[in-house]
N, C-alpha and C positions, 0 to 999 in steps of 0.2 A: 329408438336408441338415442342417449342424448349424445350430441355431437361438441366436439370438442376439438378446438385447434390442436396443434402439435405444442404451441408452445404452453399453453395450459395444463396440456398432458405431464409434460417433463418438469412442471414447478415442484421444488423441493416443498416437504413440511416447511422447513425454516423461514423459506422465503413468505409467508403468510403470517400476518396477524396471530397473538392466543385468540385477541376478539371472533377473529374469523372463523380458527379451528371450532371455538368454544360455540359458537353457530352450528357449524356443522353437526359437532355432537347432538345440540338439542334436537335439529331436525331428524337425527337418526336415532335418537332416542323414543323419538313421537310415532315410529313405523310402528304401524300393528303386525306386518310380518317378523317382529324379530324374534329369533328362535330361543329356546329355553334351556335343551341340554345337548348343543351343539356349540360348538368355537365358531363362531362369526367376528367379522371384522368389526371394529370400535365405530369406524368411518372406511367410506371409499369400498377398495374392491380386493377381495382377498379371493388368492388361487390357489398356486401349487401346495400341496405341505412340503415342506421340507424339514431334512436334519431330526429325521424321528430317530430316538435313541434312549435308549434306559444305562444311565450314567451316574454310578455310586449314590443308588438310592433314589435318584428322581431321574423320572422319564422329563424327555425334553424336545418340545413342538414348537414346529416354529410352520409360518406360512410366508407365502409373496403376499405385497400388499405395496397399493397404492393409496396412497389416504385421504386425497380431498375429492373423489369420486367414485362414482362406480362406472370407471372405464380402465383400458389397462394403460397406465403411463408409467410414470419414473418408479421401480420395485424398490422395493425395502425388504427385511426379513423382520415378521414379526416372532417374541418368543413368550411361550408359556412352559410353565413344569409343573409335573402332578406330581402325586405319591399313588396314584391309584388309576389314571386315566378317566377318571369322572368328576374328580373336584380339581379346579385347573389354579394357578398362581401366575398374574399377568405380572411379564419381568418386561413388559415394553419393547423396544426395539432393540434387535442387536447387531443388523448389519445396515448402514444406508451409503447411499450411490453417495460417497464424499472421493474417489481416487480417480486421476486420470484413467483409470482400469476398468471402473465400472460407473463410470460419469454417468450413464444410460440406462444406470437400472442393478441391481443387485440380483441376478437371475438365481434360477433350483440347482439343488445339490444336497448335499449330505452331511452326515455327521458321524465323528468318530472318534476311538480313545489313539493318543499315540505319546506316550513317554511322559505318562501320568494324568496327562491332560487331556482335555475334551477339544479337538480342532471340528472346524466347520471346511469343507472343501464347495465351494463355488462358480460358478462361469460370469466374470464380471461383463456388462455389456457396454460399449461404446460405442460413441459417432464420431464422424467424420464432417466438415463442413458442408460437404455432397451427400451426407447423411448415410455415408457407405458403414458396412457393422464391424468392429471388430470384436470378436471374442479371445478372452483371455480367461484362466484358469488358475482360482486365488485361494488360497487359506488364508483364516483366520483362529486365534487358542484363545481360551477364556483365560481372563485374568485372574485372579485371588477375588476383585469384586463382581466378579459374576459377568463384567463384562465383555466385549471378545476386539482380541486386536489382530488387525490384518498385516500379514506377510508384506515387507516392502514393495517386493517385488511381484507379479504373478510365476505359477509355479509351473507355468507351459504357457510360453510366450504368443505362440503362435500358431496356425489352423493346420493338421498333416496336408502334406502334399496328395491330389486327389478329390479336395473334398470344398466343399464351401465353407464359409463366413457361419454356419448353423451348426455349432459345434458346442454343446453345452449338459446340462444337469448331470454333473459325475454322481455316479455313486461308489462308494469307497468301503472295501473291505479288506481283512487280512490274511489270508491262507499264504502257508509252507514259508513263513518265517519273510512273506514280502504283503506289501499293501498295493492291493488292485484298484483301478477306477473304472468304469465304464461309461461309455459319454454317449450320447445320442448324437445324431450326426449326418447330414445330406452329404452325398458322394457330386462327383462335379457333375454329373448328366442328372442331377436332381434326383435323384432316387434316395430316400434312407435306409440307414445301417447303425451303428453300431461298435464302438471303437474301443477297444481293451487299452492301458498305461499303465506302468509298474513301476512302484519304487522301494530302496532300500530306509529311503530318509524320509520319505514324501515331501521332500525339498526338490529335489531331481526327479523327472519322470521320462521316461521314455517309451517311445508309442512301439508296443506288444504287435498292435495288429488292427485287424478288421475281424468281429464275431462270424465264424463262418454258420450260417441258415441255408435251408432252401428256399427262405424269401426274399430271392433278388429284385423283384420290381414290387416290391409292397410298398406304397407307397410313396411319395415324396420328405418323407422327414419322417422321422424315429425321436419322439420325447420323452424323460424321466427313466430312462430305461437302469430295470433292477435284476439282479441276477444272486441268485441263490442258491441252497442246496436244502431240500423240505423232503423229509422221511426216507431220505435215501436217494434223491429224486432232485434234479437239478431242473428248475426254474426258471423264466425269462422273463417277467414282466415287462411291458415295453406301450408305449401311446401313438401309432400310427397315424401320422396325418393324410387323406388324400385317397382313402379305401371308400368304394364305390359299395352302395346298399346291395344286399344280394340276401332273397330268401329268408326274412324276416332279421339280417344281420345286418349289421354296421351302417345302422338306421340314422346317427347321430352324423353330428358335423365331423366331428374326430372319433378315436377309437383306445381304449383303451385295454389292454386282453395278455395271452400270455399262450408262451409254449413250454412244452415238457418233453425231458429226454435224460440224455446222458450229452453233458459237457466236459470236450476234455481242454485244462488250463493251459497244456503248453502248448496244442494246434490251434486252438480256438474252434477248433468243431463242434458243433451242438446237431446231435440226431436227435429230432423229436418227431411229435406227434402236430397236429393242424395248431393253426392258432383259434386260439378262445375267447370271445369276450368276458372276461371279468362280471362284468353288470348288463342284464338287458333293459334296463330305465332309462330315463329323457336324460337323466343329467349329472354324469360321474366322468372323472378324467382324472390326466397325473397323478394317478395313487403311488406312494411307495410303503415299503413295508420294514420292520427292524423288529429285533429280539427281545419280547420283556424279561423280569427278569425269573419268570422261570423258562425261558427258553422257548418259548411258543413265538413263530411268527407272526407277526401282528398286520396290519391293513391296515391304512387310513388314506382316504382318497377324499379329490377336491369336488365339492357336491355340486357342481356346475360345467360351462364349457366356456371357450372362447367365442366372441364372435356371435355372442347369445344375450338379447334382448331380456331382462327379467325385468318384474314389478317392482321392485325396490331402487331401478336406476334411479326414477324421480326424488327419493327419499333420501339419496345421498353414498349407500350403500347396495353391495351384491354380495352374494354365496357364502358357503360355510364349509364347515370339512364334516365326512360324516361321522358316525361312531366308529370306533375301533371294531377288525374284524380279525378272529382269529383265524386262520390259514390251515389244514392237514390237507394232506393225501391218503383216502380211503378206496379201495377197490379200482384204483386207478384214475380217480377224478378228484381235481382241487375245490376242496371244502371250503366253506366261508360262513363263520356263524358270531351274531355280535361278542363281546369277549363277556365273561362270567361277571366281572365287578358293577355292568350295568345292573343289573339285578338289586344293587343298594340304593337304587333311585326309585324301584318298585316304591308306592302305597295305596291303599285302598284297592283291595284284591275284590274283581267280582267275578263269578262263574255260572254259567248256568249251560243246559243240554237239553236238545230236542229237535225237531224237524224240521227242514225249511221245504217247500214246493213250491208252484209258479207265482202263487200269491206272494206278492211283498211284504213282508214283514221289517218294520221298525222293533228292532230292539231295545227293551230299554233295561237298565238304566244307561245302556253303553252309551253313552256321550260325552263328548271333551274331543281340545283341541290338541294338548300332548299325554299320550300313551302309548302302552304296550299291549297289544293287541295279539292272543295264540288262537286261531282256530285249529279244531283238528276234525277231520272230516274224516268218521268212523263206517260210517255206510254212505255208498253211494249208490244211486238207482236213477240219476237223474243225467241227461241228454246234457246239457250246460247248468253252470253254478253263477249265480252274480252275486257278488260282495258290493257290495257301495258302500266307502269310509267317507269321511268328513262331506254329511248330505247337508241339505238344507232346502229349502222351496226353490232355487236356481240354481244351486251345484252339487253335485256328486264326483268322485273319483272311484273310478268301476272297475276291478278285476274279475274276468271272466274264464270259466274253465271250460273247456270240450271235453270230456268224455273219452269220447273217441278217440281225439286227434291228440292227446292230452296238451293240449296247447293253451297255454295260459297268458293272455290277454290284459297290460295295460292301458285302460283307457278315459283318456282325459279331455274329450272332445266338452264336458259342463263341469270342468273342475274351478273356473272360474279363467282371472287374464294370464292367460299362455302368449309367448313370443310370434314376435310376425314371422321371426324366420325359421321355426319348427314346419314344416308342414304338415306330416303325420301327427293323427292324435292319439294314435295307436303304437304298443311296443309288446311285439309277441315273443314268446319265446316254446318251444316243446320239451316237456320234460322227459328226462328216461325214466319215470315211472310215476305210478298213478299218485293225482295230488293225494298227502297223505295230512299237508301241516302248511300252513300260512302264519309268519310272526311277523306282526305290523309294528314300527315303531313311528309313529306322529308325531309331530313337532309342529310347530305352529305353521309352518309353510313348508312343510316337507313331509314325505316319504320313504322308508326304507322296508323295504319289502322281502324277510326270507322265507325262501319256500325249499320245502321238503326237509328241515333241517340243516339248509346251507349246499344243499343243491342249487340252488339259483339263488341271484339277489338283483332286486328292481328299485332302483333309486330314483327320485322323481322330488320335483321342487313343486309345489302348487300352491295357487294364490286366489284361494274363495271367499265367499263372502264370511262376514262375522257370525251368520247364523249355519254356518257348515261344521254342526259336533253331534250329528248325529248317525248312525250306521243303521242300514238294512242287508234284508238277504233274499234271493227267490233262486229257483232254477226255472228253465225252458220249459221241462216235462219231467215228470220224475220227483222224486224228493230224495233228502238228503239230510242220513244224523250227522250235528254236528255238536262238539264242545267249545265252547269259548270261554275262555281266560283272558281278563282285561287288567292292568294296573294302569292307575295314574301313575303319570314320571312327575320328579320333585326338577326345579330348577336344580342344575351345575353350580356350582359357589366359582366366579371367577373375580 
């Protein structure tokens, strides 16, 4: 991990050279890992998304970003807007740490319409000469030219009583004629939670409550937290810091997952069910989710973690955000399947069907380093399944299936340079029922993996060599019909 003082960390854009920036670019331009039909950052180090919103015709994305590295320092909001969420429009920045309010960083939060206009609601971050934190809670409206101007003042001065200095990523909705925020939030004996605010103007807020859960000691900090209402069906999304590996879960440095139940808005009670992770893959966090515009809940999460070592530090840049996912609740479990309009980046359809058994089989033509990848596994007779995507003579990335145990297995122990501070190169997960469907989508340094039709999703960043475009297949014992359906993906126009 490249190291970096504090005061290099907090240097403005501004404060550097064009010549300087204009370096950085080329060197980030010259990565062989940079991705094709994913948002990655220009320069530096891009995280949370925030501010996802479908707003009079264009949806509109925005990410944290620090720009003259890939480490986390002084945040920015970067913004983009589609008409379709696959061909993106760079509108540059729209929010940067210039206020005694967020001197420290422009942190996450959300976006929304309010009396005509599109506001951005955010937790600005500050220091202190002892470098103690203060959080403050700011909007900013877009202007006529597209660009956004921040509230004089912040719109919650100050931390509720109870709680620490970690009090930040609102997200902001409108029900029963008031607008809600929900903040993530450490309690003073360090444990996270979860804080409801309400206002008539969203000038004035005043603090509702504390989210009541059954999970009083989860953790120490609660981040990005999103709350909704999906098919009848009241929603928690939320990013746990400080949850201990248990039984093939919460394998990652942080967590990112969700609970379901019935929320009621005026106690703050939420009766659900366990929490869920979201993704069982090496590397997704602070996802939030918003309304396109036919009303489908959407996904988009940050394809990386804190505090995580990737290939691309050296190059000047980290992470990307993944594809859009759509959200249902079917039979009682939350769905997640890419959204429809990826489907216009499909070309060059190949298909072929037939048998795989313990013999390994290279298939061909299937090679490349971004695609769309369907298998469907129509008989099975076989003890274990192995998949190998992006091979080569030194790297493979291998998902395996038991049978049995139906336990499906990521594994990256020869996918090429993984992080010193992963230790596992393994990410399991068991399905509730037999694999029936594997949809791969490849990107030049990444993985997104759905299985069973949005039963599960494994997200994984990997970093192989240049000759890793080729796939094979064997099982243990057994053999196994399979169909595959491949497309190349076309670059994103940004």
């Amino acid at each position: 991990m490249v190291n970096w003082t504090r005061e290099e960390r907090y240097t403005k854009l501004s404060d550097i050279s064009e010549e300087a920036y204009h370096e950085l670019q080329e060197k980030v331009n010259q990565s062989k890992w940079r991705q094709t039909f994913h948002i990655q950052p220009k320069t530096g180090l891009l995280n949370d998304p925030n501010g996802l919103v479908y707003y009079k015709g264009n949806y509109h994305i925005f990410h944290q970003w620090f720009p003259l590295g890939a480490v986390h320092g002084l945040k920015y909001w970067y913004h983009y807007t589609s008409k379709d969420l696959t061909h993106f429009k760079d509108e540059g920045i729209a929010l940067s740490p210039d206020t005694e309010f967020d001197s420290h960083g422009v942190y996450s939060g959300s976006a929304f319409e309010y009396d005509d206009k599109l506001h951005l609601m955010y937790t600005g971050n500050a220091r202190d000469d002892e470098w103690n934190r203060k959080s403050s809670q700011m909007v900013a409206v877009q202007q006529e030219d597209g660009t956004f101007k921040k509230f004089e003042n912040p719109v919650i001065h100050d931390t509720p009583n109870g709680y620490t200095e970690h009090f930040r990523d609102p997200k902001v909705w409108h029900e029963n004629d008031k607008y809600y925020a929900i903040f993530g939030i450490q309690r003073d004996n360090e444990t996270g939670t979860a804080v409801v605010y309400e206002s008539n103007n969203i000038k004035e807020w005043t603090l509702k409550g504390e989210i009541q859960t059954d999970l009083q000691n989860f953790g120490y900090m609660w981040e990005c937290p999103d709350l909704f209402k999906l098919n009848g069906t009241d929603v928690f999304i939320f990013s746990p810091q400080g949850i201990e590996p248990e039984n093939n879960q919460f394998e990652n440095i942080y967590q990112s997952g969700y609970i379901m139940g019935d929320f009621n808005i005026d106690t703050l009670k939420f009766n659900h069910k366990n929490f869920v992770e979201l993704d069982q893959g090496f590397d997704f966090y602070a996802p939030q989710t918003f309304l396109d515009e036919n009303d489908n809940r959407i996904l988009i999460g940050w394809m990386g973690l804190p505090e995580i070592d990737y290939a691309t530090d050296e190059e000047g840049w980290a992470h990307c955000l993944t594809i859009p996912r759509v959200l249902t609740i079917e039979n009682g479990k939350l769905m997640q399947r890419p959204i429809k309009a990826l489907e216009n980046l499909r070309t060059n359809k190949e298909t072929a069907e037939g048998y795989a058994n313990k013999h390994s089989v290279k298939l061909h033509p299937y090679e490349g380093k971004q695609f769309e990848l369907m298998i469907d596994i129509l008989e099975n007779e076989a003890t274990e399944i192995y998949f190998d995507v992006r091979v080569s003579k030194k790297c493979s990335t291998q998902l395996i299936y038991n049978t049995k145990t139906k336990q499906l297995t990521l594994e990256r122990f020869e996918s090429g340079i993984v992080s010193e501070a992963v230790d596992k190169t393994t990410r399991t997960t068991t399905l509730d029922q037999d694999l029936k469907q594997l949809r791969i989508y490849s990107d030049t340094s990444s993985l997104e993996i759905f299985v069973n039709d949005g039963e599960r999703v494994l997200t994984t960043r990997i970093f192989p060599d240049e000759n890793a475009v080729n796939f094979r297949t064997s099982t243990e014992s057994g053999q196994v019909y399979l169909k595959f359906t491949k497309y190349d993906q076309s670059f994103i126009h940004i």
